[in-house]
MDTraj code that builds the backbone (N, CA, C; nanometers):
import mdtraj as md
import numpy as np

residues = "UNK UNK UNK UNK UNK UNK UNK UNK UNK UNK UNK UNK UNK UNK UNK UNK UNK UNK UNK UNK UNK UNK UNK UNK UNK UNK UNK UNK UNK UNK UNK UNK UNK UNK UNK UNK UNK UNK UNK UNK UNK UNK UNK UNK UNK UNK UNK UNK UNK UNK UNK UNK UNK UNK UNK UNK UNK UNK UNK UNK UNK UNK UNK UNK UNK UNK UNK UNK UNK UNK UNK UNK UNK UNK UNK UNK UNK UNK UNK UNK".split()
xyz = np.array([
    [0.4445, -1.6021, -1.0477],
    [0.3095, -1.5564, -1.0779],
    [0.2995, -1.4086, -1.0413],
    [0.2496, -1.2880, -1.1660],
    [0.2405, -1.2192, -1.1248],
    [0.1480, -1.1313, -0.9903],
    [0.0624, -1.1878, -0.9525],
    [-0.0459, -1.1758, -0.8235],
    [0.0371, -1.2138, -0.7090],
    [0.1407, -1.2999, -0.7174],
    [0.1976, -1.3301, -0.6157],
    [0.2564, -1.2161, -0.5568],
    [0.3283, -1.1180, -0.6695],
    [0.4797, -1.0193, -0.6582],
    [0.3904, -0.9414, -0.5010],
    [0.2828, -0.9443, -0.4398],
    [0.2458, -0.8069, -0.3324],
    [0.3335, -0.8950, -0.2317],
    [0.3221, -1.0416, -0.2601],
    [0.3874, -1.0925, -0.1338],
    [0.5302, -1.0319, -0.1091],
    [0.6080, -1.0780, -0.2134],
    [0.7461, -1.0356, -0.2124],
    [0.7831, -0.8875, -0.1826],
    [0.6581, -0.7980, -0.2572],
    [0.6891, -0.6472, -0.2232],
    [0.6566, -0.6012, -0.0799],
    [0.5991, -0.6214, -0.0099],
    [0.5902, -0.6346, 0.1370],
    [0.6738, -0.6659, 0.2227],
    [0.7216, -0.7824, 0.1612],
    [0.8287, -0.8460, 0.2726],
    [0.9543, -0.7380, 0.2147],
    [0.9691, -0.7174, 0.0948],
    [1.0712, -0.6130, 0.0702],
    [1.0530, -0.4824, 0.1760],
    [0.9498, -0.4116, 0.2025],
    [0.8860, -0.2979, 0.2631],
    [0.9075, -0.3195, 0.4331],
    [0.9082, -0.4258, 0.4244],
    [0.9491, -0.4598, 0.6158],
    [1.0723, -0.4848, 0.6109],
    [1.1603, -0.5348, 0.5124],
    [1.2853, -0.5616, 0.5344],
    [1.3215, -0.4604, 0.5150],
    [1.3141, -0.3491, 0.4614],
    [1.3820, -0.1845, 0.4827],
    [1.3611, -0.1660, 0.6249],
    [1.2477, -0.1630, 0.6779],
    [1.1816, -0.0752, 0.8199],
    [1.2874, -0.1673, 0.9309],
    [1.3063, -0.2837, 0.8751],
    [1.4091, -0.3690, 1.0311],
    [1.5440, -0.3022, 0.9938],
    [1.5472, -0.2235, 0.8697],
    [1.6974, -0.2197, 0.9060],
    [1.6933, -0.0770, 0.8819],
    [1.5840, -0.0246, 0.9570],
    [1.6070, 0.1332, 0.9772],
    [1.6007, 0.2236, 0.8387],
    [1.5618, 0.1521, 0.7380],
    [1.5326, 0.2940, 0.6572],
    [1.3931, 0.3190, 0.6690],
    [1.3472, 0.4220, 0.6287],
    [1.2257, 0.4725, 0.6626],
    [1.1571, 0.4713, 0.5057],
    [1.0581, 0.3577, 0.4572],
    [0.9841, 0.4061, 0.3128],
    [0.9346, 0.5456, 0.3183],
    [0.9466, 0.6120, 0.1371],
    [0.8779, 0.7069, 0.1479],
    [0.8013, 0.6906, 0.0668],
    [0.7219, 0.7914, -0.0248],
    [0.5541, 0.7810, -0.0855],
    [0.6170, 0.6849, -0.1789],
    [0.7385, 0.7103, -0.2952],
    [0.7212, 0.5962, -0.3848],
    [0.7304, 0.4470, -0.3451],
    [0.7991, 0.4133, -0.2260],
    [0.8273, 0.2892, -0.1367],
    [0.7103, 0.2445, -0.1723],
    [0.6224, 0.2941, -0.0728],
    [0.4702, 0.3013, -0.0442],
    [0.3502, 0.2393, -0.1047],
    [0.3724, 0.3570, -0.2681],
    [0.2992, 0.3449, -0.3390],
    [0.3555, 0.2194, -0.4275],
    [0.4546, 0.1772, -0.4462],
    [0.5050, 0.0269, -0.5194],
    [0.4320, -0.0553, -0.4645],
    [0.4162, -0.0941, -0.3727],
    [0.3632, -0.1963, -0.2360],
    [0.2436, -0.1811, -0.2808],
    [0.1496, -0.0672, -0.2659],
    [0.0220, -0.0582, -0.2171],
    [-0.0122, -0.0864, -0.4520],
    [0.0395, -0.0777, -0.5091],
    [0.0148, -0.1202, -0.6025],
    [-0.0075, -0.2776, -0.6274],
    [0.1043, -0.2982, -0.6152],
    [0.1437, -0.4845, -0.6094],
    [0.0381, -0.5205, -0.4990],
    [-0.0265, -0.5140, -0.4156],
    [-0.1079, -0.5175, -0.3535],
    [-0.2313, -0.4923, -0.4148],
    [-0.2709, -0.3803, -0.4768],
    [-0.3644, -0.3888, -0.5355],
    [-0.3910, -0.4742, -0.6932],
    [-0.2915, -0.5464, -0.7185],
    [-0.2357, -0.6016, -0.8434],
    [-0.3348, -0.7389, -0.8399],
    [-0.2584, -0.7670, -0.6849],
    [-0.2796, -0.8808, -0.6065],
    [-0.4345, -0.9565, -0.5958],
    [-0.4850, -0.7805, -0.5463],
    [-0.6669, -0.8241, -0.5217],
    [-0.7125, -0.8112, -0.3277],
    [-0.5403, -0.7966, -0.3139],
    [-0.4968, -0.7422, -0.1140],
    [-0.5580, -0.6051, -0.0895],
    [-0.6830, -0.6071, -0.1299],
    [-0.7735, -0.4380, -0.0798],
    [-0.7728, -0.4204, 0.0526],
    [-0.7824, -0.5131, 0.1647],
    [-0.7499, -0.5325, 0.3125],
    [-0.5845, -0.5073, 0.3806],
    [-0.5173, -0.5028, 0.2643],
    [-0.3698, -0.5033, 0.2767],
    [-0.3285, -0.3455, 0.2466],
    [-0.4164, -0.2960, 0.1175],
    [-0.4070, -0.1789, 0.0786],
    [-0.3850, -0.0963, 0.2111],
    [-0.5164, -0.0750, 0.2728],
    [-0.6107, -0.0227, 0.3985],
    [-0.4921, 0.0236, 0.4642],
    [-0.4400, -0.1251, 0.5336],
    [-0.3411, -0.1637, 0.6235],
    [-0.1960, -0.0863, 0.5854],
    [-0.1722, -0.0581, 0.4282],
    [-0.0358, 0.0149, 0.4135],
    [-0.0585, 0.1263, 0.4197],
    [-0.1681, 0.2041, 0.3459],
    [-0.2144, 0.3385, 0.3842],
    [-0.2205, 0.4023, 0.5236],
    [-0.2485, 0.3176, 0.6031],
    [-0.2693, 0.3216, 0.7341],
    [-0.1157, 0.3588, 0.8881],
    [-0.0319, 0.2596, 0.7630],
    [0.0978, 0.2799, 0.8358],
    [0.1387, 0.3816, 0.7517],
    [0.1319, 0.3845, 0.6496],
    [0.2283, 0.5381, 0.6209],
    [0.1941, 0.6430, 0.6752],
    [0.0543, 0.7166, 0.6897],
    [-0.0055, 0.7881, 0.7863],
    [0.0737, 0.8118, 0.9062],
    [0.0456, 0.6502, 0.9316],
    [0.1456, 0.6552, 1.0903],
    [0.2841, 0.7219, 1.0979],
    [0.4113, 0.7190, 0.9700],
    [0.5060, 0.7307, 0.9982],
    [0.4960, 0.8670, 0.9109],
    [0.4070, 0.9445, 0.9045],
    [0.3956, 1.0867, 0.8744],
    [0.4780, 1.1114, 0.7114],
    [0.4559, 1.0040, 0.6304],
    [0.4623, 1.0096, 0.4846],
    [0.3156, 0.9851, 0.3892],
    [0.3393, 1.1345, 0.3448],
    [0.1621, 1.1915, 0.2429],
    [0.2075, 1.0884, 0.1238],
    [0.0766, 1.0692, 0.1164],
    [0.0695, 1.0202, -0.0029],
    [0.0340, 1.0623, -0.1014],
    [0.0561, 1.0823, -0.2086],
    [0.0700, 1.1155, -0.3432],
    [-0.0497, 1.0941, -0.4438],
    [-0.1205, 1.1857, -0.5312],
    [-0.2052, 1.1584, -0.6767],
    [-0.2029, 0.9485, -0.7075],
    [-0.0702, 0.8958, -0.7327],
    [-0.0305, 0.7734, -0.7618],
    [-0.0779, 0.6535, -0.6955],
    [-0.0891, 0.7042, -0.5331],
    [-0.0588, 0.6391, -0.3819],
    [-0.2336, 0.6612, -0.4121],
    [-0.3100, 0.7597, -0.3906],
    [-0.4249, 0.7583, -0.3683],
    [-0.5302, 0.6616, -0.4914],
    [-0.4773, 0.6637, -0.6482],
    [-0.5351, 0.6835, -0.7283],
    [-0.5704, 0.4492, -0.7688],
    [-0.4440, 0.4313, -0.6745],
    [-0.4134, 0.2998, -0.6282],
    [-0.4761, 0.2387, -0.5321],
    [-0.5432, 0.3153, -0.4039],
    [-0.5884, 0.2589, -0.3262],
    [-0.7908, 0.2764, -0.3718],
    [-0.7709, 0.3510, -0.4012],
    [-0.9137, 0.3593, -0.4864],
    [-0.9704, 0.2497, -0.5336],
    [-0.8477, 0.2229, -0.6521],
    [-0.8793, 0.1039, -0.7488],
    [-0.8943, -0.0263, -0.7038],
    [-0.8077, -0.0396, -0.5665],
    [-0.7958, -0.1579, -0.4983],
    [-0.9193, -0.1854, -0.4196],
    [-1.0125, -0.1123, -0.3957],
    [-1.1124, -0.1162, -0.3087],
    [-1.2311, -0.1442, -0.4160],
    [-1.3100, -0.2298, -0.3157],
    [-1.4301, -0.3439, -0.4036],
    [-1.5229, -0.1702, -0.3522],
    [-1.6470, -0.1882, -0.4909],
    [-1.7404, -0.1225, -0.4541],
    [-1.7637, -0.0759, -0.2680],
    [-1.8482, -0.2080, -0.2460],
    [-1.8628, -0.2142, -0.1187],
    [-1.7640, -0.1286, 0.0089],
    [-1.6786, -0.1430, -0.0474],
    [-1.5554, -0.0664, 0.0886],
    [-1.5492, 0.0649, 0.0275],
    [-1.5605, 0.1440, -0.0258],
    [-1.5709, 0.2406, -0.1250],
    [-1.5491, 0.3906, 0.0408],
    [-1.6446, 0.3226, 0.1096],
    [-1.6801, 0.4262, 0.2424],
    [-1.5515, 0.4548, 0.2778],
    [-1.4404, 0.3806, 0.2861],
    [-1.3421, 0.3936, 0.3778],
    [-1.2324, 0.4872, 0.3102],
    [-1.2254, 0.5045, 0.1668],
    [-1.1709, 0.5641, 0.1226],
    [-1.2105, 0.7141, 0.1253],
    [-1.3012, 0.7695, 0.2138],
    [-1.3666, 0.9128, 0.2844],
    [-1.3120, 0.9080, 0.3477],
    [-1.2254, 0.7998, 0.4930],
    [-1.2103, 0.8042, 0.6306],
    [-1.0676, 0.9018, 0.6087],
])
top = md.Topology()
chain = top.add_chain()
for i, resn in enumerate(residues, 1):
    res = top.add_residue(resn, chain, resSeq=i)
    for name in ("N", "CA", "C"):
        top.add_atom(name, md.element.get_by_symbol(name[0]), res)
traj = md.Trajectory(xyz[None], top)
């Protein structure tokens, strides 16, 4: 099922980080897509959040994704 694939792309995205590679924006932005594919706007948040952390910008692609993924209502957080 395609809604399913954020699961698999995630667990892909942690199975790099245990074995020491470091995602960069396109990593990122694959994930935070399939995630937003998904309807995972809480998941989005959460990947945006760690890339920040590991000091990889995100990109026109990366941003234009987490936008879309966000319900009206959460709209605020995409200012933070």
């Amino acid at each position: 099922e395609k809604d399913g694939q954020w699961v698999a792309a995630v667990e892909l995205l942690c199975e790099m980080e245990k074995k020491g590679v470091l995602p960069q924006v396109l990593s990122y932005s694959v994930v935070i897509s399939a995630c937003k594919k998904g309807g995972q706007w809480e998941r989005v948040v959460e990947l945006f959040h760690m890339m920040k952390g590991q000091g990889v910008e995100p990109n026109a692609s990366t941003y234009t994704a987490i936008i879309e993924a966000l319900p009206v209502s959460e709209l605020a957080i995409a200012r933070e």
